[in-house]
C-alpha positions in Angstrom: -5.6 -7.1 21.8 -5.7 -3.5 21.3 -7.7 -1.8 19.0 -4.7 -1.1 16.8 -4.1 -4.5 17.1 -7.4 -5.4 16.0 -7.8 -2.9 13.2 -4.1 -3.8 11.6 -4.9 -7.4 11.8 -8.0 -7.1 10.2 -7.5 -4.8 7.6 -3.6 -4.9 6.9 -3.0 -8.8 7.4 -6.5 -9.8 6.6 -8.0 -6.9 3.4 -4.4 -5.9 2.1 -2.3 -9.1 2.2 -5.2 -10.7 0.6 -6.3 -8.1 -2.5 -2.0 -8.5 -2.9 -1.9 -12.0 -2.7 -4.7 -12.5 -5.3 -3.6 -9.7 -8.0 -0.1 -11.7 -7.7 -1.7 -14.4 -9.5 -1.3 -15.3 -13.1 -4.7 -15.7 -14.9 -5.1 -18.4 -17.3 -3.3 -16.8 -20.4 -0.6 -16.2 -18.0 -0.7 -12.4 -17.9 -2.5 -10.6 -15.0 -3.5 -7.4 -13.1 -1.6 -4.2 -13.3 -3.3 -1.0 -12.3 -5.5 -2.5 -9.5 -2.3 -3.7 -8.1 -0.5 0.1 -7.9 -3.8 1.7 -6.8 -3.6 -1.3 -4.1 -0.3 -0.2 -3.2 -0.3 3.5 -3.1 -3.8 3.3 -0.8 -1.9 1.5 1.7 1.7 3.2 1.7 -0.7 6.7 1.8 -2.5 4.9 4.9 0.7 3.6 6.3 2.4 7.1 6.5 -0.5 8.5 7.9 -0.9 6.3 10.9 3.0 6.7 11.4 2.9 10.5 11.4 3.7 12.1 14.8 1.4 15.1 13.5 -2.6 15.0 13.8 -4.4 13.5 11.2 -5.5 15.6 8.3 -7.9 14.7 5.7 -6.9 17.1 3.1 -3.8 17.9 1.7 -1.4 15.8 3.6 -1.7 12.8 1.6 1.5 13.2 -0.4 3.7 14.3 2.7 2.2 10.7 4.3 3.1 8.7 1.0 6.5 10.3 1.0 7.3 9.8 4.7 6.5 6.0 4.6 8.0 5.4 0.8 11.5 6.9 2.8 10.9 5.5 6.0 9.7 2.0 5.5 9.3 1.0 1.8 12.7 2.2 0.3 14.5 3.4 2.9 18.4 4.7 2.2 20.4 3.3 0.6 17.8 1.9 -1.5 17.9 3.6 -5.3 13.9 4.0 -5.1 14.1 6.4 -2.1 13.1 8.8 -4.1 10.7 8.0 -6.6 7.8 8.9 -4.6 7.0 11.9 -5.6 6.6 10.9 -9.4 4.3 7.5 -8.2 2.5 9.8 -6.3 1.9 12.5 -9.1 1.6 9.9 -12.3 1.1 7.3 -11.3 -1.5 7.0 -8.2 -3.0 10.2 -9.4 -3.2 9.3 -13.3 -5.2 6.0 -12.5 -7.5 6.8 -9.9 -8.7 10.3 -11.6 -8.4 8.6 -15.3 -7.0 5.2 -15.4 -4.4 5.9 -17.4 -0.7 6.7 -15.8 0.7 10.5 -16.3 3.6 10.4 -19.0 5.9 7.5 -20.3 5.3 4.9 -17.7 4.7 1.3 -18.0 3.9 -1.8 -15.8 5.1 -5.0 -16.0 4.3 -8.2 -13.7 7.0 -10.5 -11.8 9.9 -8.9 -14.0 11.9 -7.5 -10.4 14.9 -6.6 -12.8 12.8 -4.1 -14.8 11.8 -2.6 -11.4 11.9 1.4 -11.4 14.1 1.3 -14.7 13.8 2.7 -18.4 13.4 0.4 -20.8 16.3 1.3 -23.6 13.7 1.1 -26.7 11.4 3.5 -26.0 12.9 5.4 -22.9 9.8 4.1 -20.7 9.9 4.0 -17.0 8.8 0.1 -15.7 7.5 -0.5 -12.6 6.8 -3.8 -11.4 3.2 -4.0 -9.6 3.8 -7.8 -8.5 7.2 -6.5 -6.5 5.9 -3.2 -5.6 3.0 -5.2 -3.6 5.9 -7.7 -2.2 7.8 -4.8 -1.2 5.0 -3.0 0.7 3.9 -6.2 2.7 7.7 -6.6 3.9 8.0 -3.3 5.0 5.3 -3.4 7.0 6.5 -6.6 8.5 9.7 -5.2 9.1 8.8 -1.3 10.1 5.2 -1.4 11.8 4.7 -5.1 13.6 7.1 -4.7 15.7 5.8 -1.5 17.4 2.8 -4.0 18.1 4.7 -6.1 20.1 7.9 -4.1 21.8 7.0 -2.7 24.8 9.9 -0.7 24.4 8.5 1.6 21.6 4.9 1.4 23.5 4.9 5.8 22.9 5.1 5.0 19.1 2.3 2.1 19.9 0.2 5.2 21.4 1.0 7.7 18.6 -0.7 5.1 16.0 -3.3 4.5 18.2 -4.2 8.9 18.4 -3.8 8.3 14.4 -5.9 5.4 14.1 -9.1 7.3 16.4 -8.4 10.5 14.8 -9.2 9.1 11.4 -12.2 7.1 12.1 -13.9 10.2 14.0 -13.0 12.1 10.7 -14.2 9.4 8.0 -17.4 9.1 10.4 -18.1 12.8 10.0 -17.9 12.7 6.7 -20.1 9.9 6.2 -22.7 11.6 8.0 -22.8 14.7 6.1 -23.8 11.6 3.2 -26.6 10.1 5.1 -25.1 7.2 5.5 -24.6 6.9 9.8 -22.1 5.2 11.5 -20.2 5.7 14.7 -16.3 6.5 15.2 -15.9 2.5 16.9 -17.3 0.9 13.7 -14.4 1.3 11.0 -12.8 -2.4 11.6 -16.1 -4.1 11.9 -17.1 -4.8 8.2 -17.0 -8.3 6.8 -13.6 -9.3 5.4 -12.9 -11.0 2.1 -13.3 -14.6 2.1 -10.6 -17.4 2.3 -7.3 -17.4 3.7 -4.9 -14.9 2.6 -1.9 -17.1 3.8 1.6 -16.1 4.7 3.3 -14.3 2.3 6.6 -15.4 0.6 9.1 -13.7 -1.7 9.0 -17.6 -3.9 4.4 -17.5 -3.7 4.8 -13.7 -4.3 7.3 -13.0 -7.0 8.1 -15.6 -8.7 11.3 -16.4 -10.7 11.2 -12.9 -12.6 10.6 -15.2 -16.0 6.5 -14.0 -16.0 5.4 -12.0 -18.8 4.5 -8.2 -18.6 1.0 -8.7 -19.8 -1.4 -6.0 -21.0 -2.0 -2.8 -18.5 
């Protein structure tokens, strides 16, 4: 195993499938997580896009162009109407909740309601996005766009372009985490502890549901 291999499998199929898997869930009043859901989401299509780019890594003001190329590329490719909603998620809605936990503007989000996906709602003109299928969506595309490279020795250059990626970030992350004290080397960024239990093989029926869930609180 490679150490893309290693570091996808770990922290892709082990750390993301997971934290998706368990904000899918209903809680006991039937309702359920929104906003750690999308922040989920947009940390790994930002990730995904940057480990796909054919460019060197950059730390600073390249995140949107790497959300945008995997949102077109992988997670709403054409002909798909979401192709290009990226920029607003990107803006208002990954920006609003990490900086102040609220989303930017008139937008909503509702929980195993795919029909409400990325449309207004006609009472009070509010854009809904479904968290629930937005985390769906993002585990099949990486199932359908990036595990194959793993595997194909026929795209083994785009294999070796994730790999450059993958080393360029850690030595970037580890140079920033010096200039904090805190010491660690460039080999070290798959080797933390990963969340306990199974995360289980991911299903559209496990994942999403009928659609009949309620939107629950944001």
């Amino acid at each position: 195993m490679s150490r893309l291999d290693d570091f996808l499998s770990h922290h892709i199929e082990n750390y993301l499938y997971y934290d998706i898997r368990f904000m899918q869930r209903d809680d006991d009043t039937g309702g359920g997580v929104g906003f750690p859901m999308l922040m989920t989401c947009c940390a790994g299509i930002e990730f995904l896009g940057a480990l796909r780019s054919t460019s060197i890594f950059r730390a600073h003001g390249a995140g949107k162009d790497y959300f945008a190329d995997y949102w077109e590329s992988c997670l709403y490719p054409n002909p798909s109407p979401h192709n290009g909603r990226h920029t607003a998620v990107y803006q208002l809605v990954r920006h609003g909740i990490a900086h102040s936990y609220f989303t930017k503007g008139n937008i909503g989000v509702v929980r195993k309601k795919p029909q409400c996906h990325f449309t207004l709602d006609p009472k009070t003109g509010m854009l809904l996005i479904d968290a629930v299928l937005l985390g769906e969506d993002l585990i099949r595309s990486y199932q359908l766009y990036v595990q194959p490279i793993l595997t194909d020795p026929a795209r083994a250059n785009e294999k070796a372009n994730m790999e450059s990626r993958l080393s360029e970030m850690e030595t970037e992350f580890a140079n920033q985490a010096s200039k904090h004290a805190v010491k660690v080397s460039a080999t070290s960024f798959a080797k933390t502890t990963g969340p306990q239990g199974p995360s289980g093989p991911i299903t559209r029926s496990a994942a999403v549901g009928d659609g009949s869930g309620p939107t629950g609180p944001v």
